[in-house]
C-alpha positions as CSV (number, residue, x, y, z in Angstrom):
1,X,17.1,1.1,25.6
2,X,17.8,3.6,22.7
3,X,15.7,2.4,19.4
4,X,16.5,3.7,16.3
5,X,13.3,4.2,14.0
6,X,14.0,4.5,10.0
7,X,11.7,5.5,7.6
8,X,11.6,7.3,4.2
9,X,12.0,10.9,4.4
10,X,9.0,12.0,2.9
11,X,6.1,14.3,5.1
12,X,4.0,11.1,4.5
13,X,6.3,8.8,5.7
14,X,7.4,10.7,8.8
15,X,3.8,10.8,9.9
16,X,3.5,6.9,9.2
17,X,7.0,6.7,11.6
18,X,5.5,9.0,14.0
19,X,2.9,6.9,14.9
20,X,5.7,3.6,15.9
21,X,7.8,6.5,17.5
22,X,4.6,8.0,19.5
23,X,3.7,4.5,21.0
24,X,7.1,3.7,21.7
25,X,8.3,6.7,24.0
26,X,5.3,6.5,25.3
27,X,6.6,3.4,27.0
28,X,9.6,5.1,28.3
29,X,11.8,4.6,25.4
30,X,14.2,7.0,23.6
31,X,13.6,6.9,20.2
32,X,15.6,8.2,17.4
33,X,14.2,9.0,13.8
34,X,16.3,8.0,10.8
35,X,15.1,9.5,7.6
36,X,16.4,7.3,4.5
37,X,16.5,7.7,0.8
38,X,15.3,4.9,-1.3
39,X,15.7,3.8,-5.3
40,X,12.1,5.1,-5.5
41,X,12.8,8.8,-3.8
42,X,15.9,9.2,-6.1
43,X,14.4,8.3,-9.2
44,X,10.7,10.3,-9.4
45,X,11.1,10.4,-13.1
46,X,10.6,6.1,-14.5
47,X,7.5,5.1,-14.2
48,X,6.8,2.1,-11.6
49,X,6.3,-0.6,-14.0
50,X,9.4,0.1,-15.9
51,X,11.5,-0.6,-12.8
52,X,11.0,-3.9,-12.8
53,X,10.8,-5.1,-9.4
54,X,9.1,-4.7,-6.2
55,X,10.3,-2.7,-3.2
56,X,11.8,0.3,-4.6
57,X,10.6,2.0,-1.4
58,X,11.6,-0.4,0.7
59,X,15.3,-2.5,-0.2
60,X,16.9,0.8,1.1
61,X,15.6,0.5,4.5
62,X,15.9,-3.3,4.3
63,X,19.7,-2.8,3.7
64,X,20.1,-0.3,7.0
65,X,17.9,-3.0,9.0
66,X,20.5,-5.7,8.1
67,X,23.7,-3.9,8.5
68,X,22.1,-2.4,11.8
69,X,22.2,1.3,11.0
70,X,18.5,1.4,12.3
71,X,16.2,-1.2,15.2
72,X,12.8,-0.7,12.5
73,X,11.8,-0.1,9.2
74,X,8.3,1.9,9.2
75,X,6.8,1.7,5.7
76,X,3.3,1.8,4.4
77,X,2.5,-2.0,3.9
78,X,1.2,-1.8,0.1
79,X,5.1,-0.7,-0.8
80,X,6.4,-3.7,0.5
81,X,6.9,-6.9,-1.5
82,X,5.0,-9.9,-0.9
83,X,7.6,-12.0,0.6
84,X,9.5,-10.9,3.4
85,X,13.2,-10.7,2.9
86,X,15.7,-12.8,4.8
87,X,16.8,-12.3,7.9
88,X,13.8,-9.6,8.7
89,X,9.8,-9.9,9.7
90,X,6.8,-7.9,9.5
91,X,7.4,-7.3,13.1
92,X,3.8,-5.0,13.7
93,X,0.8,-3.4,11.6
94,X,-0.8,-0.7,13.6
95,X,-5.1,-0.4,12.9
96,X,-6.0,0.5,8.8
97,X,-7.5,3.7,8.7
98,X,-8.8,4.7,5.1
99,X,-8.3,1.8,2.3
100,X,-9.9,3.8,-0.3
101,X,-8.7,5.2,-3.6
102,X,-9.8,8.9,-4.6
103,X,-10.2,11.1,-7.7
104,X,-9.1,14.6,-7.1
105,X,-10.9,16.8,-9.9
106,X,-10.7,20.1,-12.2
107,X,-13.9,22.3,-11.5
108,X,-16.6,21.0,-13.5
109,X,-15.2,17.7,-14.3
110,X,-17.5,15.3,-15.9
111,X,-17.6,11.5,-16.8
112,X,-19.1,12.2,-19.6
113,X,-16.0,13.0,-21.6
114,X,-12.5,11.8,-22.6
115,X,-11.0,12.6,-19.4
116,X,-7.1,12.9,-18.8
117,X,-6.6,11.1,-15.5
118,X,-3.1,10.8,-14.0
119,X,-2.1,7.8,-11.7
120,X,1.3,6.1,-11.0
121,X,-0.3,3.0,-10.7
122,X,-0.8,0.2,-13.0
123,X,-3.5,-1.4,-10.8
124,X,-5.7,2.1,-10.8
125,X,-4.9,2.7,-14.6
126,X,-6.2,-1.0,-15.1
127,X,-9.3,-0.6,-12.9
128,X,-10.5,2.6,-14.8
129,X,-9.6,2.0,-17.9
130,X,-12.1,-1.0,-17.8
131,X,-14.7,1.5,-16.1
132,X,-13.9,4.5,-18.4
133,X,-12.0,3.0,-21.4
134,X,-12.2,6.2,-23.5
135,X,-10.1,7.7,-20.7
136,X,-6.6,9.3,-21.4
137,X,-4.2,7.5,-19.0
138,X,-1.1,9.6,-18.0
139,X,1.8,9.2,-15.5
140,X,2.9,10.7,-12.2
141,X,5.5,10.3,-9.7
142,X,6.1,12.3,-6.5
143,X,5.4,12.7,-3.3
144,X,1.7,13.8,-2.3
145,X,2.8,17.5,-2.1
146,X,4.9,17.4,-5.5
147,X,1.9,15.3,-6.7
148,X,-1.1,17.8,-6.3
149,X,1.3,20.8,-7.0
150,X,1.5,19.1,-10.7
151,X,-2.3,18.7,-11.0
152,X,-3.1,21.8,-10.0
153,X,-0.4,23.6,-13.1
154,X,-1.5,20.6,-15.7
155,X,-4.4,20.0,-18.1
156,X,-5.3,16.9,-16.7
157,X,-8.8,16.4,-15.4
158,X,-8.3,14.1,-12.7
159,X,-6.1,12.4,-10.6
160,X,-5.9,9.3,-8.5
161,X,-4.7,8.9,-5.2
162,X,-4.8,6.9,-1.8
163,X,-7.4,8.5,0.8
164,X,-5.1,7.8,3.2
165,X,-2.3,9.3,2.4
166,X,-4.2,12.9,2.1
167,X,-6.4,12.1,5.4
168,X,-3.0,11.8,7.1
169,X,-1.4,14.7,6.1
170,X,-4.4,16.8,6.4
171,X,-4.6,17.4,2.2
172,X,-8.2,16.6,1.1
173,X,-8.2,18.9,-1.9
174,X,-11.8,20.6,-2.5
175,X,-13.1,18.8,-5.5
176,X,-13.0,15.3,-4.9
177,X,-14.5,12.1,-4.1
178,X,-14.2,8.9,-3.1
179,X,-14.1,5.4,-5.8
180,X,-15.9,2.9,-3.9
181,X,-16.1,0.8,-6.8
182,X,-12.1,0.2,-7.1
183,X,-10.8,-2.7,-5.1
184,X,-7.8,-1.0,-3.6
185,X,-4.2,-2.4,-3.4
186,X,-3.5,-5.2,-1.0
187,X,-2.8,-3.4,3.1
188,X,-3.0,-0.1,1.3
189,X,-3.9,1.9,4.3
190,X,-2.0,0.1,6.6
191,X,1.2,1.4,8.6
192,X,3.3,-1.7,9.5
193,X,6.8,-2.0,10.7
194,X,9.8,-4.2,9.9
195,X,12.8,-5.3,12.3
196,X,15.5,-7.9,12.3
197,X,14.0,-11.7,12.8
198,X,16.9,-11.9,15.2
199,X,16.2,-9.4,17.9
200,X,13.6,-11.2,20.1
201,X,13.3,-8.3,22.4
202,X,12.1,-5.7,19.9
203,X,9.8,-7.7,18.6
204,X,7.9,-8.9,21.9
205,X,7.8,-5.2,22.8
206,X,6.3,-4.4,18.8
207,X,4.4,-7.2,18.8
208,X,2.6,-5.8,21.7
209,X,1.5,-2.4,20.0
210,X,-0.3,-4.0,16.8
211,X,-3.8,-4.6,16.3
212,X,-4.3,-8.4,15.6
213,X,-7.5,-8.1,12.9
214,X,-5.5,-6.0,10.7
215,X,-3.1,-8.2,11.3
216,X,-5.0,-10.9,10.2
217,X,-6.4,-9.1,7.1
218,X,-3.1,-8.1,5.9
219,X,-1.8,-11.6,6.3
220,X,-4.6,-12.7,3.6
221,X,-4.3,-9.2,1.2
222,X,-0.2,-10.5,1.4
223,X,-0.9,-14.0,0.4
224,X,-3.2,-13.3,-2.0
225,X,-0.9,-11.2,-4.0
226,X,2.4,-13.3,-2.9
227,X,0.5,-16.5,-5.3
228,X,-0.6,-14.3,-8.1
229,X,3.0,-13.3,-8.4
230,X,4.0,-16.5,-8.1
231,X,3.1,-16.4,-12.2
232,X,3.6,-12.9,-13.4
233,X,3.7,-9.2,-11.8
234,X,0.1,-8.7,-12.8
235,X,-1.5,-5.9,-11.6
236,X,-3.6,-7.6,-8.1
237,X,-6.2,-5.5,-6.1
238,X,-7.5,-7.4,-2.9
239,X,-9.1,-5.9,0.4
240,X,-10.1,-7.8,3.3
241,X,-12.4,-6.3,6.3
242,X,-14.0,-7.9,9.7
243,X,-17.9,-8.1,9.1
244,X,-18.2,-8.6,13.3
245,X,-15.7,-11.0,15.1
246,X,-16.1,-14.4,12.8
247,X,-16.9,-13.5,9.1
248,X,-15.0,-11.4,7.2
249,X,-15.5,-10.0,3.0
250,X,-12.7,-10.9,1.1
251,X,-12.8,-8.9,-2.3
252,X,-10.2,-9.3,-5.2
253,X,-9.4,-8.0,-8.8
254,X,-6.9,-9.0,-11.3
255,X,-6.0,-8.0,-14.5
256,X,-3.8,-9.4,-17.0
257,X,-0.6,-7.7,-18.2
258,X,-2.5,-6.0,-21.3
259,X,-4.8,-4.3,-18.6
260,X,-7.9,-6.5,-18.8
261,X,-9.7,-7.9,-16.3
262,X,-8.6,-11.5,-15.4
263,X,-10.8,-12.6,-12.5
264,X,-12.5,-10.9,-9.7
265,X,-13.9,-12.3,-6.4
266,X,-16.4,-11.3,-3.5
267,X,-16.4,-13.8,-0.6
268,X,-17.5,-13.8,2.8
269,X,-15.5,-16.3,4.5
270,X,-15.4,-17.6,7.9
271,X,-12.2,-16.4,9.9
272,X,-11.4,-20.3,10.8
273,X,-10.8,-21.0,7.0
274,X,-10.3,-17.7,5.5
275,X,-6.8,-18.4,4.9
276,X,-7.6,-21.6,3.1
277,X,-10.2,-20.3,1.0
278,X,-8.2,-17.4,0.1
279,X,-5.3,-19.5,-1.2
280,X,-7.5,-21.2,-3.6
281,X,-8.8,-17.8,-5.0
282,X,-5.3,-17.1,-5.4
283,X,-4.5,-20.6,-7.2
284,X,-7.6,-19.4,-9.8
285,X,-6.5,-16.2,-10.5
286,X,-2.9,-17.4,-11.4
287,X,-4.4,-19.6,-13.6
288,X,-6.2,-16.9,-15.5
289,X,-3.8,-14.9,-16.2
């Protein structure tokens, strides 16, 4: 069997597919890479907020798992909208690796002063600004290539960025370090893969190669964020991890549209009734904001 493997066509998102395409030949399968542009990768000028929507990294690939250009859709899970679409399902997640986000820095850089910090991100703009609220706040779109190649020839003092993506590509910049104190997005760091609800086969022989407690984390991060939503396209930070086999720490930010903090959470919570328990967070941070 021939499967056909799409992803974006970024150095970032090859290395995400390369992982699906690794574990797949390596079960006797031909696989075939499909690089795809979406909304996102043609338009690296708008800001994400101003787009309006969810899943301008991911409808493209959506559209070619449909019409059956591709067999699966690799993405990194935090692009992906809460709610799967129709007719497809979050067929495998393969084991998070780094959650964290990171500030990149100019020599010398200080807190002490009114920095100019670049992000893309309304949830990291939110959660410094509330940190460092005399901080200058400005935008940046790109790849992580195009992305530290504009740091390095700007002003700016600092930059955030996921650790993951520059642990992947082998990009850990030499002034930097890690913000432990920022709940990170929901499944950011976590490689997943999409296919067609309809083709049973595939998705025995994906569900095979995923990691069932990031699974399970991602399944809360997901349905955290899927109720906040249900409200208003606040900006939602949540992060789930395994504290041993039962309990696991359930952490949660959100902020209100004007950038303030709207409700926060740290839980540890029983795997039996995480699920639960998480829903009602949910249910109180939509009603806060």
């Amino acid at each position: 069997m021939k499967i056909l493997v799409g992803s974006r066509s970024s150095q970032l998102a090859r290395w995400q597919a390369d992982r699906f395409i690794e574990l797949l030949a390596a079960q006797g399968y031909e696989v075939v890479w499909k690089g795809i542009q979406t909304r996102g990768d043609l338009d690296q000028t708008t800001p994400l907020d101003a787009f309006g929507e969810r899943g301008v990294f991911t409808k493209a690939l959506d559209l070619a798992l449909l019409n059956g250009e591709i067999d699966l859709a690799v993405h990194s899970l935090k692009d992906c909208p809460s709610s799967m679409p129709e007719g497809l399902c979050l067929a495998a997640v393969l084991p998070r690796d780094f959650h964290e986000d990171m500030l990149i820095q100019k020599p010398g850089f200080s807190f002490g002063k009114r920095n100019t910090i670049a992000t893309s991100s309304s949830r990291r703009k939110a959660q410094w600004l509330a940190k460092y609220p005399n901080s200058n706040i400005v935008d940046v779109r790109g790849n992580v290539d195009s992305r530290l190649q504009k740091f390095n020839q700007s002003d700016w003092d600092g930059m955030i960025l996921s650790r993951a993506g520059l642990e992947r590509l082998g990009a850990m910049p030499q002034h930097f370090q890690f913000l432990d104190w920022m709940v990170p997005a929901p499944t950011q760091g976590i490689v997943a893969a999409y296919s067609a609800t309809a083709n049973m086969a595939l998705n025995v022989l994906l569900k095979g190669l995923e990691d069932a407690k990031t699974r399970f984390i991602a399944e809360l991060e997901r349905n955290f964020m899927r109720i906040v939503e249900m409200k208003c396209n606040a900006p939602v930070a949540a992060h789930a991890e395994f504290l041993g086999e039962t309990k696991i720490r359930f952490r949660a930010e959100v902020y209100a549209m004007n950038g303030n903090l709207a409700f926060q959470a740290t839980e540890v919570l029983h795997k039996a009734d995480a699920a639960e328990t998480v829903e009602a967070l949910a249910q109180k941070a939509r009603s806060l904001i």
